[in-house]
C-alpha positions in Angstrom: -19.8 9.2 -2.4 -19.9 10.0 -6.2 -23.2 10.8 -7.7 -23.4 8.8 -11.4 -21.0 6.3 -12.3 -21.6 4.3 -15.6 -22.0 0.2 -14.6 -18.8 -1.2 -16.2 -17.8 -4.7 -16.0 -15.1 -7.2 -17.0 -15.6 -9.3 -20.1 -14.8 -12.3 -18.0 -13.8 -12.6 -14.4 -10.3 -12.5 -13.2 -8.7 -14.9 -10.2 -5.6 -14.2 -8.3 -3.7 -17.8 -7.8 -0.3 -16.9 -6.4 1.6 -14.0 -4.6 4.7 -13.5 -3.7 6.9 -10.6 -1.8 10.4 -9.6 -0.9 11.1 -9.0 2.7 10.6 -5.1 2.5 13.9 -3.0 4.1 16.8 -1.8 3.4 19.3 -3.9 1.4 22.9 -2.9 1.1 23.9 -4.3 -2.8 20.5 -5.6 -3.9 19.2 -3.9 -7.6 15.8 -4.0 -8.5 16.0 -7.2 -10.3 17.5 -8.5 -7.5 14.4 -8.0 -5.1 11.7 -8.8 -8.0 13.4 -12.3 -8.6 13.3 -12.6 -4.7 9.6 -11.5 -5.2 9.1 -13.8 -8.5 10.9 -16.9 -6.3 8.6 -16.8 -3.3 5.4 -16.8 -5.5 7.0 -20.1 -7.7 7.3 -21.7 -4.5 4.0 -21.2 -2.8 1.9 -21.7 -6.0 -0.5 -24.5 -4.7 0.0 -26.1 -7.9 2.8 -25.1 -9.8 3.3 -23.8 -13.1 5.8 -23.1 -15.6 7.4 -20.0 -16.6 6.7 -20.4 -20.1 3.1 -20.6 -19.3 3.3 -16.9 -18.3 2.0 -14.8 -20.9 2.4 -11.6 -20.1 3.3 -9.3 -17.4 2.9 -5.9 -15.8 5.8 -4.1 -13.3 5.2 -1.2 -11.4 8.1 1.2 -11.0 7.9 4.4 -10.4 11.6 5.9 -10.7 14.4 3.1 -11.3 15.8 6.0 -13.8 16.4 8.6 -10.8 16.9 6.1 -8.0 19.4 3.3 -9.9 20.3 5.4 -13.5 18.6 2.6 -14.8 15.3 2.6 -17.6 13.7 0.3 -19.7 13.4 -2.0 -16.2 10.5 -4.4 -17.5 12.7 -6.7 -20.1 15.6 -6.8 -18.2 13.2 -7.7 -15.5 11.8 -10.4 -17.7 14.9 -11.7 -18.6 15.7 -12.4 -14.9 12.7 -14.0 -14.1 13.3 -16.3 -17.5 9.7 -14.9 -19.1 11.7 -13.6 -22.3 9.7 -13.4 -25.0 6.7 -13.0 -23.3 5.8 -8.9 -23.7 6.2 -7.0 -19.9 5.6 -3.9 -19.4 6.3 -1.0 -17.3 3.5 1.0 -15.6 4.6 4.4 -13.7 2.0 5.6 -11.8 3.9 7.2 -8.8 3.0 5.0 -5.8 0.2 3.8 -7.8 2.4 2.4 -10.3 1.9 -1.3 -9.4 -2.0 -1.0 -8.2 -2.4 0.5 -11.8 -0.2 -2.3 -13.2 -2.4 -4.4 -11.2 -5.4 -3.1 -13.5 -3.6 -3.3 -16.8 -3.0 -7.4 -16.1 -6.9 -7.8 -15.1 -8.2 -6.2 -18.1 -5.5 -8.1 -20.6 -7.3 -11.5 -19.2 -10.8 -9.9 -19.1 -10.3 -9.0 -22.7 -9.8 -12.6 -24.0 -6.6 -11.4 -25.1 -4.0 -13.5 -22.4 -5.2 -16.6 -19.7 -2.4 -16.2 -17.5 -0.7 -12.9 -16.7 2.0 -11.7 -14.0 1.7 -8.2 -12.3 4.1 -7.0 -10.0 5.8 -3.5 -8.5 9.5 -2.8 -7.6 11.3 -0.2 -6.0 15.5 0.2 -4.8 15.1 3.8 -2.9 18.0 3.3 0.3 20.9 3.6 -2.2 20.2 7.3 -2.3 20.7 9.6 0.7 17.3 10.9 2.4 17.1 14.5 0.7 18.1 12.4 -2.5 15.1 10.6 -1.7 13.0 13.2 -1.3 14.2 15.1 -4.4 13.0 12.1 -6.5 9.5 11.9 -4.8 8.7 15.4 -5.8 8.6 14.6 -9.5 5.6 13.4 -8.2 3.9 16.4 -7.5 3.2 19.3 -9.9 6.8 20.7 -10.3 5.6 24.4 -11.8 2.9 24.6 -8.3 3.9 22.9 -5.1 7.3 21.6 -5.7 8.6 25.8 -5.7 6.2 26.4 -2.7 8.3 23.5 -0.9 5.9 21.0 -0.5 7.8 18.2 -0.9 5.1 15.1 0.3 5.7 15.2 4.1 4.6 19.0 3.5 1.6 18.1 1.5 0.2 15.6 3.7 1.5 18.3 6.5 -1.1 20.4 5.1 -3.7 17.9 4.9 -3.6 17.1 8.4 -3.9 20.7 9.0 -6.6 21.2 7.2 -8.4 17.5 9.0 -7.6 19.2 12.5 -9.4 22.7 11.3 -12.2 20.8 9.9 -12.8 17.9 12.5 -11.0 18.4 15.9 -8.8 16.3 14.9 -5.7 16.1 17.0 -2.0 15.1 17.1 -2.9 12.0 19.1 -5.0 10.5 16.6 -2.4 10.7 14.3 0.1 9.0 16.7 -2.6 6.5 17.3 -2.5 4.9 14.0 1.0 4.6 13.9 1.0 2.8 16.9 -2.0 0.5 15.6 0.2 -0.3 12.5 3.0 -1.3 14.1 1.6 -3.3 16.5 0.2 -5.1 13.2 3.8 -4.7 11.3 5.5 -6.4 14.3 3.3 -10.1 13.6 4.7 -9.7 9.4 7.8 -11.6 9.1 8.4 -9.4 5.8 7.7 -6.0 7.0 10.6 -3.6 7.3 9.5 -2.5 10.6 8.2 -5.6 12.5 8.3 -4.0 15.7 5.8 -2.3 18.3 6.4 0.9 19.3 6.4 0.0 22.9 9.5 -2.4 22.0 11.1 1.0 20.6 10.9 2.3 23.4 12.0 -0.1 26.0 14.8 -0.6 23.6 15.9 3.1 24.2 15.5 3.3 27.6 17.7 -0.2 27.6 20.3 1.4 25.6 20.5 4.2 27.6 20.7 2.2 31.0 23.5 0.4 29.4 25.3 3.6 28.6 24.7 4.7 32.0 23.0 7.8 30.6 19.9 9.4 32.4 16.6 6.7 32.0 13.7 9.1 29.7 10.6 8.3 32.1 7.7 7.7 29.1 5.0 6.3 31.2 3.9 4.6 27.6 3.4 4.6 23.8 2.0 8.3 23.9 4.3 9.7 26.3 7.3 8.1 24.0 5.9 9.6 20.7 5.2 13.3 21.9 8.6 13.6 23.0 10.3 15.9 20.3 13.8 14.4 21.3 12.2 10.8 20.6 9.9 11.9 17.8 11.2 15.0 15.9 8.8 17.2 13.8 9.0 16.7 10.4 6.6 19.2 8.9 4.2 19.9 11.6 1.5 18.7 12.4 3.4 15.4 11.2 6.3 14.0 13.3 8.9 11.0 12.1 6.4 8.4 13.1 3.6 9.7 10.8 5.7 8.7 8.3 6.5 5.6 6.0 10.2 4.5 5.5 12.1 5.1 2.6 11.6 0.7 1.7 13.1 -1.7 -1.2 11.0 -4.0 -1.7 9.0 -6.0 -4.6 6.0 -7.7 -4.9 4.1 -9.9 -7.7 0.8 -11.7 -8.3 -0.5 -14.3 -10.8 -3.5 -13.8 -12.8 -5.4 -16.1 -14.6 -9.2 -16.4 -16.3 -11.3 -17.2 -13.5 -12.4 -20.5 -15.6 -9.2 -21.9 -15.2 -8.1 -21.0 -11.8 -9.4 -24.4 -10.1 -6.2 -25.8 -12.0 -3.9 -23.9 -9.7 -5.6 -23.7 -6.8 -8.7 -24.5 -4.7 -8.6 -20.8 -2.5 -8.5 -18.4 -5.6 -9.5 -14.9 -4.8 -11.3 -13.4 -7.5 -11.1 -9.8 -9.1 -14.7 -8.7 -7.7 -14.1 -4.7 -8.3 -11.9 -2.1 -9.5 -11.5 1.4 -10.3 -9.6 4.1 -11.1 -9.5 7.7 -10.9 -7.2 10.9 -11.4 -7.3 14.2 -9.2 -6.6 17.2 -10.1 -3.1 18.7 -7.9 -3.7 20.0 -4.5 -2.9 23.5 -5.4 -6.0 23.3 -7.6 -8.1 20.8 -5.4 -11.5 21.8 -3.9 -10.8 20.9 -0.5 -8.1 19.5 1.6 -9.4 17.1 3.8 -10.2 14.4 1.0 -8.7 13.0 -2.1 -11.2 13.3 -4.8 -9.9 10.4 -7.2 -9.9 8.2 -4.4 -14.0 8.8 -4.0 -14.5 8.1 -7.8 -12.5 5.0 -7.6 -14.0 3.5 -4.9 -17.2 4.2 -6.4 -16.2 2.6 -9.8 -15.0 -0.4 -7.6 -18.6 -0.7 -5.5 -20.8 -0.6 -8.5 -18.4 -3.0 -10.4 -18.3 -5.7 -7.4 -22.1 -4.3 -6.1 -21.7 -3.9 -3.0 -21.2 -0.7 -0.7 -18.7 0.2 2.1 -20.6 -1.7 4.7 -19.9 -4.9 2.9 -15.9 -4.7 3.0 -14.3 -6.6 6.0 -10.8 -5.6 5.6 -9.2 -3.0 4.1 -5.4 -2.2 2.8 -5.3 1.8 2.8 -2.5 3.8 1.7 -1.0 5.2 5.0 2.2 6.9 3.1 1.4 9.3 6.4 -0.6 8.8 9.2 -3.1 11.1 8.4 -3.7 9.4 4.8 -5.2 6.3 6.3 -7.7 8.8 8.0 -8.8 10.5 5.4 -8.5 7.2 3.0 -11.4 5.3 5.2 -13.6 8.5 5.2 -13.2 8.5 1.5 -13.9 5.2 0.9 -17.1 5.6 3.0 -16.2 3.4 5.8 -16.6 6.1 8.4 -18.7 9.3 8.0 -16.0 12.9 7.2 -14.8 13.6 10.5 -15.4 10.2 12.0 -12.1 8.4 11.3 -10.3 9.5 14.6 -12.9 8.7 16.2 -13.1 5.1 14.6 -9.2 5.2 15.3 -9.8 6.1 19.0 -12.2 3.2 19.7 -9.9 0.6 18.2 -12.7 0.0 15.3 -9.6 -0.3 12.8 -7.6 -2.3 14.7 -7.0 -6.3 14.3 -10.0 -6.8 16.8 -12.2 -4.0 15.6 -15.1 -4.1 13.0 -13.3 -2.3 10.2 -9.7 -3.5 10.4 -7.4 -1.2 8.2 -3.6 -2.4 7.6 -3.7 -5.7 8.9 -0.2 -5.6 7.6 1.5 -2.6 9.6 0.5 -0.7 6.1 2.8 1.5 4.5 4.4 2.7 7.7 5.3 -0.7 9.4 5.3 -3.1 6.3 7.0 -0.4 4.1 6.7 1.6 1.0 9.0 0.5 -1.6 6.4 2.9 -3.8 6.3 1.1 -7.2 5.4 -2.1 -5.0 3.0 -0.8 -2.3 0.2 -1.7 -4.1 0.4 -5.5 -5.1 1.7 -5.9 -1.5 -1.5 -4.5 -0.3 -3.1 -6.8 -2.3 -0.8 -9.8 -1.3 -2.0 -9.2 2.5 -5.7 -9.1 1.2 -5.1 -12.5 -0.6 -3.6 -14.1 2.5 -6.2 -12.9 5.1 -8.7 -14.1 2.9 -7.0 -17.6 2.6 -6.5 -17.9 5.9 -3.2 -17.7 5.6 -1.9 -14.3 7.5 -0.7 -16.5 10.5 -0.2 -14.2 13.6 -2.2 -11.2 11.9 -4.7 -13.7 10.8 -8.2 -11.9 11.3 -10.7 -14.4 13.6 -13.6 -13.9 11.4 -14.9 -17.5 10.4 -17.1 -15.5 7.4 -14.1 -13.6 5.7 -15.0 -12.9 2.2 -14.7 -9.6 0.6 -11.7 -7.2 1.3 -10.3 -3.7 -0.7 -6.9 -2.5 -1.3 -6.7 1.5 -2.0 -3.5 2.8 -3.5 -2.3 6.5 -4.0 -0.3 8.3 -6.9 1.5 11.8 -6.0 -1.0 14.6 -4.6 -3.9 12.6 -4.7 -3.9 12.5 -8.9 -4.2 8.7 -8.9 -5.9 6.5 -7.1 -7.1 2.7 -7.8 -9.2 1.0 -5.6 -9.6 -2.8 -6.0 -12.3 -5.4 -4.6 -11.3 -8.9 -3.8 -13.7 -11.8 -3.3 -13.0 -15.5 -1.7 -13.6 -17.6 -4.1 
């Protein structure tokens, strides 16, 4: 992975007690405040033991662009104020899709410090009101506007390009890309909150159904394959990637609750303890070494692994950041769950699938669950929290020994990434 990285540790040990999530779509009226309180509400209720607001003593939102996608700034005391944690200080944290796994960070290290015993972290994002190429005007501020933005790689281009370079590299080929989709939503369609809870085989049906109905001419897909390399059913987007390699424009929010690890018994009897983190910043893929891996994720994972001592081979479920198809690929090759080249392979033999060895995206990931970007990566965390509990219901993982799980969340072109390490217990 990384050659040197200097042993750093929390002061004192961090427990996650609560989460809580919006359902993850698109919502007609809803602000940001809206789907945070939605957020806020559902972890107050499920809180094994409860607490009260004004126990909170700090907080930490992700949010990448309310600015550009509501004409609204300055969203972390007017989200305080709607969860009723005024005065307590919250912050914003923009870290492109990153911004709440980042936030994430900033929460453990105000407890580890001494400095707070109970903090909130959360993301949020309102995208839908925009139109699609309003959308992806805003994403791009994301990327390195005097480099790739003018050379039009807005992100399905960039993560075009990466999958080029995979298939080059690796024999990688437009089936393995279709493949994960297909694995992620088969896990999307068993979460009652993702935005796309739905197989792709019950797409399909669904369209031959319709057209039946319509009395139109019956399309003949023989299966899940045959219904995805259809161009009429599955138009290029920017090739080698298709519109199911890619993750939903989502709203969505998402919020955990941290506390000092000595105190956590008092809210619960299943906390999931802080075991690892790190995180790392990339230089823009214009300037990058290489295409077919994300350098910041390798230095955060290995900040992460030295931090909760373990290695790869020790993590039993993952929660990659599949913004495309092709990033979960690369993401488990740079964490060092499969060797370079290996993860279509892995994807082929159903290793990261709900039955496999190495299951990634237990919860449909980005492009079943959703990417509401400032909240992707609390919610991966929320779905690490809950298999680790017990508590994912249909998605629920059969592994009786379920202990230690990772979350992996990316910024823009690969110039964030944070990696975090969760522990049972």
């Amino acid at each position: 992975m990384v050659a040197s990285v200097k042993k750093r540790r929390l002061g004192r040990p961090v427990s996650i007690v609560g989460a809580g999530m919006s359902h993850f779509g698109a919502f007609r009226g809803k602000t940001s405040r809206d789907l945070f309180v939605e957020a806020f509400q559902d972890l107050m209720d499920n809180l094994d033991q409860g607490i009260d607001v004004e126990d909170i003593e700090c907080g930490y939102v992700g949010n990448y662009s309310s600015e550009l996608f509501e004409g609204q700034g300055h969203t972390a005391p007017i989200i305080a104020d709607w969860v009723g944690m005024t005065p307590a200080p919250v912050t914003r944290i923009e870290n492109a899709c990153a911004s709440s796994g980042s936030a994430l960070r900033e929460g453990v290290m105000a407890i580890a410090s001494g400095m707070y015993d109970v903090v909130l972290v959360g993301g949020v994002e309102k995208m839908t009101g925009l139109p699609t190429e309003g959308v992806t005007d805003v994403l791009a501020t994301a990327a390195d506007v005097l480099y790739e933005v003018p050379a039009g790689l807005t992100f399905p281009g960039i993560f075009g390009a990466l999958a080029k370079a995979h298939m080059d590299r690796y024999e990688t080929n437009l089936d393995h890309l279709l493949k994960v989709g297909i694995k992620n939503h088969n896990n999307g369609a068993l979460n009652p909150k993702a935005q796309f809870n739905v197989t792709i085989r019950q797409i399909m049906e669904r369209r031959q159904a319709r057209a039946e109905q319509r009395g139109e001419t019956v399309p003949d897909w023989k299966d899940e394959l045959d219904f995805l390399n259809d161009p009429a059913s599955n138009p290029w987007i920017a090739w080698p990637l298709r519109l199911f390699d890619c993750a939903p424009i989502t709203d969505g929010a998402s919020c955990l609750l941290l506390v000092s690890a000595d105190i956590a018994r008092n809210f619960t009897e299943k906390p999931v303890q802080i075991a690892g983190m790190g995180q790392a910043s990339g230089r823009p893929l214009h300037d990058a070494e290489e295409l077919t891996s994300l350098s910041a994720a390798k230095h955060a994972a290995a900040q992460a692994y030295q931090m909760a001592g373990i290695t790869p081979q020790d993590v039993q479920v993952a929660e990659v950041h599949d913004c495309f198809t092709i990033a979960e690929i690369i993401a488990t090759e740079d964490l060092g769950f499969f060797e370079p080249g290996e993860g279509p392979r892995a994807v082929d033999e159903g290793r990261t699938a709900l039955t496999g060895d190495r299951p990634i995206n237990t919860s449909g990931g980005l492009k079943s669950k959703g990417h509401p970007v400032g909240a992707s990566g609390v919610a991966q965390v929320i779905e690490v929290f809950h298999q680790l509990r017990g508590e994912a219901d249909a998605r629920q993982l059969s592994n009786p020994n379920l202990e230690v799980g990772l979350t992996h969340n990316v910024g823009g072109t690969g110039g964030t990434c944070v990696v975090t390490i969760l522990r049972r217990g």
